[in-house]
C-alpha atoms as a printed R data frame, in Angstrom:
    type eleno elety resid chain resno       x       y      z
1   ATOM     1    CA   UNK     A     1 -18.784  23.174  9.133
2   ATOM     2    CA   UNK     A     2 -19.770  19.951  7.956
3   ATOM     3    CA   UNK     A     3 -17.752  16.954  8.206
4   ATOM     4    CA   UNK     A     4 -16.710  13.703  6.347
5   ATOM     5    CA   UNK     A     5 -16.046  10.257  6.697
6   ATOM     6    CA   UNK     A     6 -14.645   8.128  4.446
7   ATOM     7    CA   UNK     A     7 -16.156   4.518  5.164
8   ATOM     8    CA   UNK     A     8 -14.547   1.009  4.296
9   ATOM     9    CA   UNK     A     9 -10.854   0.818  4.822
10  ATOM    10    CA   UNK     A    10  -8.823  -2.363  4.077
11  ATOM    11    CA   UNK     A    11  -5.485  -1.663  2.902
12  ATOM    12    CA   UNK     A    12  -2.343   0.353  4.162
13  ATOM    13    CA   UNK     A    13  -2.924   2.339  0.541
14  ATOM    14    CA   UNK     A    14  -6.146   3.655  2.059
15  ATOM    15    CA   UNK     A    15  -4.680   5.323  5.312
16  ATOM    16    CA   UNK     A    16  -1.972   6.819  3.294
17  ATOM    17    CA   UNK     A    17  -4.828   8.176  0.879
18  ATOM    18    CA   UNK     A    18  -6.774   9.398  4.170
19  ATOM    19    CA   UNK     A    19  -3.565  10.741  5.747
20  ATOM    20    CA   UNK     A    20  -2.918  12.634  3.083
21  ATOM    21    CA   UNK     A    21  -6.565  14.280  2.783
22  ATOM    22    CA   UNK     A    22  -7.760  14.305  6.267
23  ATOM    23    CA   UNK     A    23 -11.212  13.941  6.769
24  ATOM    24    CA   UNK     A    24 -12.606  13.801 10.151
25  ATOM    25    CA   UNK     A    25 -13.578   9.704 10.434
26  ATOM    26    CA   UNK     A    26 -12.654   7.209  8.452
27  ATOM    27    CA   UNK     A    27 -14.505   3.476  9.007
28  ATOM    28    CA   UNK     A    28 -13.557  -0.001  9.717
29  ATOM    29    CA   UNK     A    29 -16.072  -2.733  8.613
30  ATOM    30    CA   UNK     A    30 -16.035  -5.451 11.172
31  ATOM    31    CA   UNK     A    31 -19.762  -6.536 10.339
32  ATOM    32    CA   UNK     A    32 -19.415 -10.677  9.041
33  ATOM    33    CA   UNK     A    33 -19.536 -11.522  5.152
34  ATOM    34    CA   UNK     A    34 -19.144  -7.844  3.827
35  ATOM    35    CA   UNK     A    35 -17.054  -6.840  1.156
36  ATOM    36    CA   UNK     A    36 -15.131  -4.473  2.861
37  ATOM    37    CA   UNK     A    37 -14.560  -6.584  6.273
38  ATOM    38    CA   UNK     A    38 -11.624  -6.672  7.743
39  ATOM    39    CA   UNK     A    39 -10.786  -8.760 10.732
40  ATOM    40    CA   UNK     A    40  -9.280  -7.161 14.274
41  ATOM    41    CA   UNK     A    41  -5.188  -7.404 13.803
42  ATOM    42    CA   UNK     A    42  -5.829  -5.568 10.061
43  ATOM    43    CA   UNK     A    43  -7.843  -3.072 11.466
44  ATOM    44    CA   UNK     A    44  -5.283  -2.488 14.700
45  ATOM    45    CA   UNK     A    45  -2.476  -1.994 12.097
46  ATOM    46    CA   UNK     A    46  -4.698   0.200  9.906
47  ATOM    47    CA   UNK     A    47  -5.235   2.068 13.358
48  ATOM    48    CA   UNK     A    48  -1.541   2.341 14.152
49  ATOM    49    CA   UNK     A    49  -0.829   4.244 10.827
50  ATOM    50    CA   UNK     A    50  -3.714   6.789 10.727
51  ATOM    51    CA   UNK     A    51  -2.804  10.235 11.538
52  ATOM    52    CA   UNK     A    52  -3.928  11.617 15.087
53  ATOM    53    CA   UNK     A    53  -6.882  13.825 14.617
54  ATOM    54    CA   UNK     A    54  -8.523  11.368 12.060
55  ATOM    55    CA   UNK     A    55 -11.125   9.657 14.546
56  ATOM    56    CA   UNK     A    56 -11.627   5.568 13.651
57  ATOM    57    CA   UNK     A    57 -15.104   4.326 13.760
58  ATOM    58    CA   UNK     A    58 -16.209   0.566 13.883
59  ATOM    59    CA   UNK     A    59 -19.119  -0.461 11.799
60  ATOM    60    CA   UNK     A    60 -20.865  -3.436 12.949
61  ATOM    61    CA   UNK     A    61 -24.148  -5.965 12.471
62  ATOM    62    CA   UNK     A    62 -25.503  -7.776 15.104
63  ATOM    63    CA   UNK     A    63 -21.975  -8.399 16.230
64  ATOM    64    CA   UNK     A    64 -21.565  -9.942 19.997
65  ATOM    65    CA   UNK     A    65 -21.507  -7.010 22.890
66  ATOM    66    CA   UNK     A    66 -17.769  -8.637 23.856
67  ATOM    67    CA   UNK     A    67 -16.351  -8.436 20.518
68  ATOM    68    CA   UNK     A    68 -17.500  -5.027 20.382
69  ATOM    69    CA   UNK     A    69 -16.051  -4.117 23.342
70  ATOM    70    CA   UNK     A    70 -12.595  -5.621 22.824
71  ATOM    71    CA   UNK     A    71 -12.579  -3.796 19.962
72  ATOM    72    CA   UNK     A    72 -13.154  -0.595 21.890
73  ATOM    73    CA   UNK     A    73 -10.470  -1.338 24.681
74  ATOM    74    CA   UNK     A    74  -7.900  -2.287 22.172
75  ATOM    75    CA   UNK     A    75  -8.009   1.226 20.919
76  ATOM    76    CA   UNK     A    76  -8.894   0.537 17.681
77  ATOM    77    CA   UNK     A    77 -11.604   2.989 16.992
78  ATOM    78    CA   UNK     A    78 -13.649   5.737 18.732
79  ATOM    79    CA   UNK     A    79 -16.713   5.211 17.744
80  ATOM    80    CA   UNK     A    80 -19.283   2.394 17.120
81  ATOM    81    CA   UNK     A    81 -21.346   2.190 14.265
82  ATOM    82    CA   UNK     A    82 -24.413  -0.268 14.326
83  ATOM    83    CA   UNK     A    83 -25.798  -1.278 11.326
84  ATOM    84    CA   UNK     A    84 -27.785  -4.093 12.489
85  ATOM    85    CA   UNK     A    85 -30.971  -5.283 14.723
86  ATOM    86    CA   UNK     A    86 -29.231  -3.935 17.441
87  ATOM    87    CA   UNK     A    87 -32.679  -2.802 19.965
88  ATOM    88    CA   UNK     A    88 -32.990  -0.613 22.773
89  ATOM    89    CA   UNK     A    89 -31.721  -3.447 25.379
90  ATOM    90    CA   UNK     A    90 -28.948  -3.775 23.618
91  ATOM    91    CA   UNK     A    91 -27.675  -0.300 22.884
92  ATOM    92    CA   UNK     A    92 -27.917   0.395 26.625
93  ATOM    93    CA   UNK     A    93 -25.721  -2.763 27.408
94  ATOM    94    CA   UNK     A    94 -23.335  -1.936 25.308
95  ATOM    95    CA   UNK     A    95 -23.555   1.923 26.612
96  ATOM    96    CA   UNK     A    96 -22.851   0.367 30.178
97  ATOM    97    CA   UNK     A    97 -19.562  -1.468 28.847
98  ATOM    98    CA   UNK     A    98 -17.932   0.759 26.523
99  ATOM    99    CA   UNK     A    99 -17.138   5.107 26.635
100 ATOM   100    CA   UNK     A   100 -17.033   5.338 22.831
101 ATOM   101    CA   UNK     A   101 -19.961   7.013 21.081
102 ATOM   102    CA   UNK     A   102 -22.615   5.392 19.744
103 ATOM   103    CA   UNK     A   103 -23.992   5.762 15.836
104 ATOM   104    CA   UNK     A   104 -27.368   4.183 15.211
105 ATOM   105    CA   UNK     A   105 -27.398   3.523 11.333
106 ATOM   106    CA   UNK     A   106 -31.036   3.892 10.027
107 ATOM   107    CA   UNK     A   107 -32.433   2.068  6.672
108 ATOM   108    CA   UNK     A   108 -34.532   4.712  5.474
109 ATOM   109    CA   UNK     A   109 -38.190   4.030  3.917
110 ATOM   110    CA   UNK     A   110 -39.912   6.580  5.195
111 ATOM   111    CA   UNK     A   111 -39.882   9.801  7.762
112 ATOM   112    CA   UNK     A   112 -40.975   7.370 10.588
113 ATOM   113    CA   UNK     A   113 -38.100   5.700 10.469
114 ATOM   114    CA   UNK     A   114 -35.763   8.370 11.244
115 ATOM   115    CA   UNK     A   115 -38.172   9.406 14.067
116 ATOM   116    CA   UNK     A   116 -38.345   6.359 15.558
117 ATOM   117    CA   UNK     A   117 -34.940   5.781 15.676
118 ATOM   118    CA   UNK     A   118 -34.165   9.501 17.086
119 ATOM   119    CA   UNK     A   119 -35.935   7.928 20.179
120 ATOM   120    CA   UNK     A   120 -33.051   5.585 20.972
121 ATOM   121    CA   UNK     A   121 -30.122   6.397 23.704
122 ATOM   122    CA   UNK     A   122 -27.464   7.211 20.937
123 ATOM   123    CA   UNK     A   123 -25.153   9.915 20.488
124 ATOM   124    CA   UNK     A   124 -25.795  10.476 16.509
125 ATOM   125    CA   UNK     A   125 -27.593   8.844 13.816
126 ATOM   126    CA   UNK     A   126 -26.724   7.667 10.563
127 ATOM   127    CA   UNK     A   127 -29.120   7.805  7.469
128 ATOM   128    CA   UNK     A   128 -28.844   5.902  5.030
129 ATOM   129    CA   UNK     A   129 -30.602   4.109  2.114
130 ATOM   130    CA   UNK     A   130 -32.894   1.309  2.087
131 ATOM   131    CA   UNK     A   131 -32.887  -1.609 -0.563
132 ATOM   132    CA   UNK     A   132 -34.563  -5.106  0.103
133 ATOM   133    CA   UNK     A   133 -32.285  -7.558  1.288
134 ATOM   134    CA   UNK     A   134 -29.046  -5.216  1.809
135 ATOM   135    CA   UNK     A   135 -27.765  -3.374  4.610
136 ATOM   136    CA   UNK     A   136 -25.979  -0.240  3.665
137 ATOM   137    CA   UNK     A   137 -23.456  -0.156  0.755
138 ATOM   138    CA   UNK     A   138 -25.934   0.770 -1.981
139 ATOM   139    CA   UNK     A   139 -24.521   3.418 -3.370
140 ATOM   140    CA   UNK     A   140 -27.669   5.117 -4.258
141 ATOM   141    CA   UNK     A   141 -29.685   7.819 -2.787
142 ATOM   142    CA   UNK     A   142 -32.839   8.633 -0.835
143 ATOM   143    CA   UNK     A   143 -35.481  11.524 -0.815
144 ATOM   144    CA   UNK     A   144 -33.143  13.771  1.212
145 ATOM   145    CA   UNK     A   145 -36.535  15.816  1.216
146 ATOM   146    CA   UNK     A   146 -38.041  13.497  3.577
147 ATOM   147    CA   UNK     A   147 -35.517  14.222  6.904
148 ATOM   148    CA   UNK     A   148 -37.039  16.005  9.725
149 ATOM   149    CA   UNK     A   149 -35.576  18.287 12.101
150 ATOM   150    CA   UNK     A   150 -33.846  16.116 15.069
151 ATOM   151    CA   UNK     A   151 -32.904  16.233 17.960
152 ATOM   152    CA   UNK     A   152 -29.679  14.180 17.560
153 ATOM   153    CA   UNK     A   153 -26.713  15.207 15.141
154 ATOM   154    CA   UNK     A   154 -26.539  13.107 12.090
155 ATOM   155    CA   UNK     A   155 -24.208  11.357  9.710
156 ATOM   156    CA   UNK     A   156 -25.716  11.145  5.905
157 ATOM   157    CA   UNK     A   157 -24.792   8.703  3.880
158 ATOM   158    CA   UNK     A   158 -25.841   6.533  0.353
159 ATOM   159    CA   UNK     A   159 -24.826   7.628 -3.029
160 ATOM   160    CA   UNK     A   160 -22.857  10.139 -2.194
161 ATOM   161    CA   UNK     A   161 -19.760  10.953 -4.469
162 ATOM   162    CA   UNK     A   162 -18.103  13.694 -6.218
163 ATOM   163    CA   UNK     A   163 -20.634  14.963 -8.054
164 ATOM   164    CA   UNK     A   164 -23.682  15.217 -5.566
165 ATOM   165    CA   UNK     A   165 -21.834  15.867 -2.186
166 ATOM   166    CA   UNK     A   166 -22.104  19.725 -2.197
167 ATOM   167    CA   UNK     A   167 -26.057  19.553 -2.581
168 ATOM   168    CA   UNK     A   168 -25.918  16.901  0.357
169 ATOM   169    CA   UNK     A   169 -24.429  19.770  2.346
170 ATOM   170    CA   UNK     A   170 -27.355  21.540  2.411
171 ATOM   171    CA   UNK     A   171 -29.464  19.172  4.382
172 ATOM   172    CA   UNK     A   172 -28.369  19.888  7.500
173 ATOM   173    CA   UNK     A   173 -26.402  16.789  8.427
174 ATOM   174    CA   UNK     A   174 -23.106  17.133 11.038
175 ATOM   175    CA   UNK     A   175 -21.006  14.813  8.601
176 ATOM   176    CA   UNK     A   176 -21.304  12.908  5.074
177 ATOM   177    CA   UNK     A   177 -20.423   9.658  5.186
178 ATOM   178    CA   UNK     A   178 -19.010   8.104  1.825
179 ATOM   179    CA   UNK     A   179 -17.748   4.591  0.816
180 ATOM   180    CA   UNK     A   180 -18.391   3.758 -3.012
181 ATOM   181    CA   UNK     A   181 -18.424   7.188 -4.082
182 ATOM   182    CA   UNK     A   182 -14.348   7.275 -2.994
183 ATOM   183    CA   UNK     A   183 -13.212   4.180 -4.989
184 ATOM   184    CA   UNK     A   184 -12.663   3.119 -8.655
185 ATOM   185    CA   UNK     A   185 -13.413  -0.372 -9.664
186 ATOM   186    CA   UNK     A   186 -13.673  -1.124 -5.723
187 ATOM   187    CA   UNK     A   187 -10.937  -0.240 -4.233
188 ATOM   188    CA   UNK     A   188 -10.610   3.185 -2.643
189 ATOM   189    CA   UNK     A   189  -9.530   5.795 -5.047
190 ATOM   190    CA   UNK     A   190  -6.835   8.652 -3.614
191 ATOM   191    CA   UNK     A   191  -7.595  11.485 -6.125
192 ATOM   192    CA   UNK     A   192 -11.546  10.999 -5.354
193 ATOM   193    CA   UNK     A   193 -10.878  11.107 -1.830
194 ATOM   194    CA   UNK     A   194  -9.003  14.492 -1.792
195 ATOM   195    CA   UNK     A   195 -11.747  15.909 -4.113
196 ATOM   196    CA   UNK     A   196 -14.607  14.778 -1.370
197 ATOM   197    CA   UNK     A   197 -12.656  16.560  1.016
198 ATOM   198    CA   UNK     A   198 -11.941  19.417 -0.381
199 ATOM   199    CA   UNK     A   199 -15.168  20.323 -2.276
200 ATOM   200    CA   UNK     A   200 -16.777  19.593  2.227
201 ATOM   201    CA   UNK     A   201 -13.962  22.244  3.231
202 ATOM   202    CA   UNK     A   202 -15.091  24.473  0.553
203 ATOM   203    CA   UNK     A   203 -12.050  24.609 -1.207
């Protein structure tokens, strides 16, 4: 069954929403001068009141390896996200000094892209959108045509809300990954994030 995560929690409001709906991740933004950043002791409380089963994962940009890692061995999440310039070198340092799984977030032009990055030592990938300029967050879509069979489970992600989620099910990713497409006038929305869930679960 596919799975979801709901992306870009900041507020004790949000883990009650996510409590309440249980999807399978939810994501903490820890990558500098976003929106929805949030610094370590918010996202350790956030942590503290999420529901066991709900797996935490940890987006970051060209963050420092130690601050990455702290982040890790505090318990705060289970799973890092890199959204960055993060290279090979890197991933396999940071493989070396941390157990949680590693997401490789890909800005997606074209096919090659996704190939390329399917190379790297990482657990899953994530595909997302590319716009000039901005990492992630665009809330629009890609050619969902264009993803090849890989050899790594993905996460898809951009644009996806309400309305489009079910047809993003049939393209073969492990889990949809959604941020805007939960919120009303930013901020993330309860009754949107039940629907995304339950339209995944089929219900």
């Amino acid at each position: 069954m596919t799975k979801i995560k709901i992306c870009g929690l900041m507020r004790q409001e949000d883990i009650l929403a996510v409590n309440a709906a249980r999807p399978d991740y939810v994501g903490f933004v820890f990558a500098k001068g976003r929106r929805r950043t949030i610094l370590h002791d918010t996202a350790a409380m956030l942590r503290s009141r999420l529901d066991d089963g709900i797996k935490a994962v940890g987006v970051f940009l060209n963050n420092e390896i130690k601050e990455i890692e702290k982040i890790c061995r505090d318990g705060i999440i289970d799973i890092v996200q890199l959204h960055g310039d993060e290279d090979e070198a890197y991933i396999r340092n940071l493989k070396e000094r941390t157990d949680c799984p590693l997401i490789r977030a890909v800005s997606v032009r074209c096919r090659e892209d996704i190939l390329r990055a399917a190379e790297l030592p990482v657990d899953f990938l994530l595909l997302d959108t590319y716009k000039q300029g901005q990492i992630g967050g665009t809330g629009e879509t890609f050619d969902w045509q264009m993803i090849p069979p890989l050899p790594l489970p993905y996460f898809l992600a951009g644009g996806i809300n309400e309305d489009n989620i079910r047809t993003a099910m049939q393209y073969g990713a492990y889990a949809l990954d959604v941020s805007s497409g939960a919120e009303t006038e930013g901020k993330k929305d309860p009754v949107k994030i039940m629907n995304l869930v339950r339209k995944v679960r089929g219900e």
